[in-house]
Structures are given as structure tokens and as C-alpha cells.
C-alpha positions in Angstrom: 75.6 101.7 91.8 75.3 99.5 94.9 77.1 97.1 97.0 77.5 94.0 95.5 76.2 91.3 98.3 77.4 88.0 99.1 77.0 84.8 101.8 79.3 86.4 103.9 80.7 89.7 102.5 79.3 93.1 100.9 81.8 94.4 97.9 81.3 97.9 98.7 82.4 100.0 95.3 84.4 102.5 96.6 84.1 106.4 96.1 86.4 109.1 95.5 86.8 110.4 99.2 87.1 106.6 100.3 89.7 106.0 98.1 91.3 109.8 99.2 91.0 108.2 102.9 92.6 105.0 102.2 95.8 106.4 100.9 96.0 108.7 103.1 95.4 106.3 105.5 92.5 107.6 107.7 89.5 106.0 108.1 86.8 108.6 108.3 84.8 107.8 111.9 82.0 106.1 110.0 84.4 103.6 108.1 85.2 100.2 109.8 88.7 99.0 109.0 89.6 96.0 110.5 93.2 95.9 112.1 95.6 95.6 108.8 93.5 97.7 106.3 94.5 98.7 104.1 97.5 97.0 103.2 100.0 98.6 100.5 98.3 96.5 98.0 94.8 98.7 98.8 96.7 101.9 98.9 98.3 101.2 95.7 94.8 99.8 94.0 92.7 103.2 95.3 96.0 105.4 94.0 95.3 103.8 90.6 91.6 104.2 91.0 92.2 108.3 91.8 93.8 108.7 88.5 91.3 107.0 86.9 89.0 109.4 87.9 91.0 112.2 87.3 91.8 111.5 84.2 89.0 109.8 82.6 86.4 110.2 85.5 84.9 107.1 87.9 84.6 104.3 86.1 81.9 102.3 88.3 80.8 99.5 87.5 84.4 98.8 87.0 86.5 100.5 89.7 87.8 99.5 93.1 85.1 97.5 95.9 86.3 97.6 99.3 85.6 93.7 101.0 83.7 93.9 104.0 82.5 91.0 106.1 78.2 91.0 106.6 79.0 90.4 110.6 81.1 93.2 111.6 81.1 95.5 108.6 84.7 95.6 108.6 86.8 96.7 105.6 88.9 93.3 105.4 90.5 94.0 102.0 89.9 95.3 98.4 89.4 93.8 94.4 88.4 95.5 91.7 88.5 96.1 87.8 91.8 97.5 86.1 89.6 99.1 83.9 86.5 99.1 82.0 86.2 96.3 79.8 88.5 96.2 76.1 86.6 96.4 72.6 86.7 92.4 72.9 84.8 92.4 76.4 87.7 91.7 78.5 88.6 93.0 81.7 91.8 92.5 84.3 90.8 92.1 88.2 93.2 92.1 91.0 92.2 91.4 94.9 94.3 91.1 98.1 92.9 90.4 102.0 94.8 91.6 104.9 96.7 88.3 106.5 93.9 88.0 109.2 91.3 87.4 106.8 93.5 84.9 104.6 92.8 81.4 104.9 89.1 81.4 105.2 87.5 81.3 101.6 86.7 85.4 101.6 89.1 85.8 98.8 87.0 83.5 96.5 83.8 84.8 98.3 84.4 87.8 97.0 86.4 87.2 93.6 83.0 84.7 92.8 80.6 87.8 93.2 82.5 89.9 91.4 83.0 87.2 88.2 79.0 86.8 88.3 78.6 90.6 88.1 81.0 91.1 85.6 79.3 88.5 83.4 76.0 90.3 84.0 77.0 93.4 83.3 78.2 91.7 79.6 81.7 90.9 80.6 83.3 88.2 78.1 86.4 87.3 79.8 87.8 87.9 83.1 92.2 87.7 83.3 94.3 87.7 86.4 97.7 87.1 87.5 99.6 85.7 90.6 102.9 85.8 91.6 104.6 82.5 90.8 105.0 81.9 94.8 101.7 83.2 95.4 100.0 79.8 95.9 97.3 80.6 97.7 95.6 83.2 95.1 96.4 80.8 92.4 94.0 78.5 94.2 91.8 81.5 94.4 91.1 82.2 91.0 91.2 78.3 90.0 88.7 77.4 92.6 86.1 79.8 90.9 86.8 79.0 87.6 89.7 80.5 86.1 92.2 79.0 84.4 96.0 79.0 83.5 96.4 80.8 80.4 100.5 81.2 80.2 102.9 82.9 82.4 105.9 84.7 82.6 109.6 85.1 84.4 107.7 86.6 86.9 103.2 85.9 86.9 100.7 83.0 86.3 98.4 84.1 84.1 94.7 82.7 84.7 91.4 84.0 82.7 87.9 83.0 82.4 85.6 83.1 79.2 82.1 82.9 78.3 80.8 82.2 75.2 76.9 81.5 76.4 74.4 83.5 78.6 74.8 81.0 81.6 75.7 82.9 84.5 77.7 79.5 85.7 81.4 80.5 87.1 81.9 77.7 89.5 85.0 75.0 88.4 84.3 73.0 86.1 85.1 69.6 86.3 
């Protein structure tokens, strides 16, 4: 599978030995990691992905994507898949940006690309969660479509459905 290829960014679906280097915390000389990456939130994402693929082997389409910006090539953060999608077409995303990159649209970039492959690929509903403090990426997932869907002591809940073949995940009005 390929990178996934935005305005601005390349979703780059990360491998096993990138996902060994992140951990570990050593980018291998050919990797670009911008100053920040990757954050705990990265190293905790590519731990998951690792026994994934021990366990039940690499789960591309739906693993990890390291974010990296067209211009520089720099690894600015990480979203992915929690898994492959459920009996009922869902799937659960998560994303993070190191705070350098923040503020600059990347995080919806990025979270749009992935919604549009996910839908392609037969996706039926996309869920997420923020933090209830975590303004900023509940802005994220509501400026490309998602929408509350409950919460708890802890999380907002937000999701996006599809019930046609329009390949439409922009807000809706």
C-alpha cells in the first residue's frame, strides 16, 4: 500500500521497523523527524501497532500513518486506525501533531484524507474521542464532519456515518 497524499501532507503508512524506530526513539538516517517527533502519543500508537502485528499480523490499510509535510518531508506527527473495521463497518481513529505543527490546519489535513480513504476502502463509520479539555481536536474532527455522539466523565465522543456512495466528508451545514 502507498502513501496517502494530500494539499500539504503525505500520510505515510508506517512499517514494522518504522514503528520499532519510533519507540525506540531513533530515527533511522533516511527518516526526517521534525524536532518533537515523536511525541508519547506516537510512541504509544506504534507500541499498539507492534502488537498488532505480532499478534494478528500488519493490518494495512488500517494501521498507523506517520504525517509528514509535502515541503520538508518531515515526520510532524501520527493518526491511524485502531483496528480493522468491526462486522458493522466501523472503525476508531486517533491522531496527535507535535505542538510546532498545531495550530495550522495539518490535523484536519490529515484526519480529511484519511476519512475519504477509509470511505473508499468501504468504511461505514468513522468514531473518535477527545479529552473533554481538548478543544482544539474537538474542532478537528467537527470541522471535517464528525459529530458528537455522547461522552463520558472523561471523552467526547464524535463519529461519522455514511449511508450513500458519495465520497462527501466536508461539514455539513
Amino acid at each position: 500500500m502507498g502513501d496517502l497524499v494530500t494539499a500539504r501532507l503525505v500520510l505515510h503508512p508506517m512499517t514494522v521497523s518504522e514503528a520499532e524506530r519510533v519507540v525506540a526513539g531513533e530515527s533511522d538516517g533516511g527518516a526526517r523527524w521534525a524536532p518533537g517527533y515523536p511525541t508519547d502519543g506516537d510512541v504509544s500508537a506504534a507500541r499498539r501497532f507492534l502488537r498488532t502485528c505480532a499478534s494478528t499480523g500488519d493490518p494495512r490499510p488500517f494501521g498507523n500513518y506517520e504525517i509528514r509535510r509535502r515541503e520538508d518531508g518531515h515526520a510532524i506527527g501520527g493518526l491511524g486506525f485502531h483496528g480493522p473495521a468491526d462486522e458493522n463497518g466501523s472503525v476508531t481513529i486517533g491522531y496527535g501533531l507535535i505542538p510546532s505543527a498545531r495550530g495550522k490546519g495539518y490535523a484536519s489535513e490529515a484526519l480529511r484524507g484519511l476519512l475519504l480513504f477509509a470511505r473508499a476502502v468501504g468504511v461505514t463509520c468513522v468514531k473518535g474521542d477527545a479529552d473533554h479539555d481538548n478543544i482544539a481536536s474537538q474542532q478537528v474532527m467537527t470541522a471535517v464532519g464528525m459529530r458528537p455522539a455522547g461522552e463520558d466523565e472523561r471523552v467526547r465522543y464524535f463519529e461519522i456515518a455514511w449511508t450513500d456512495t458519495t465520497a462527501d466528508t466536508g461539514p455539513r451545514s
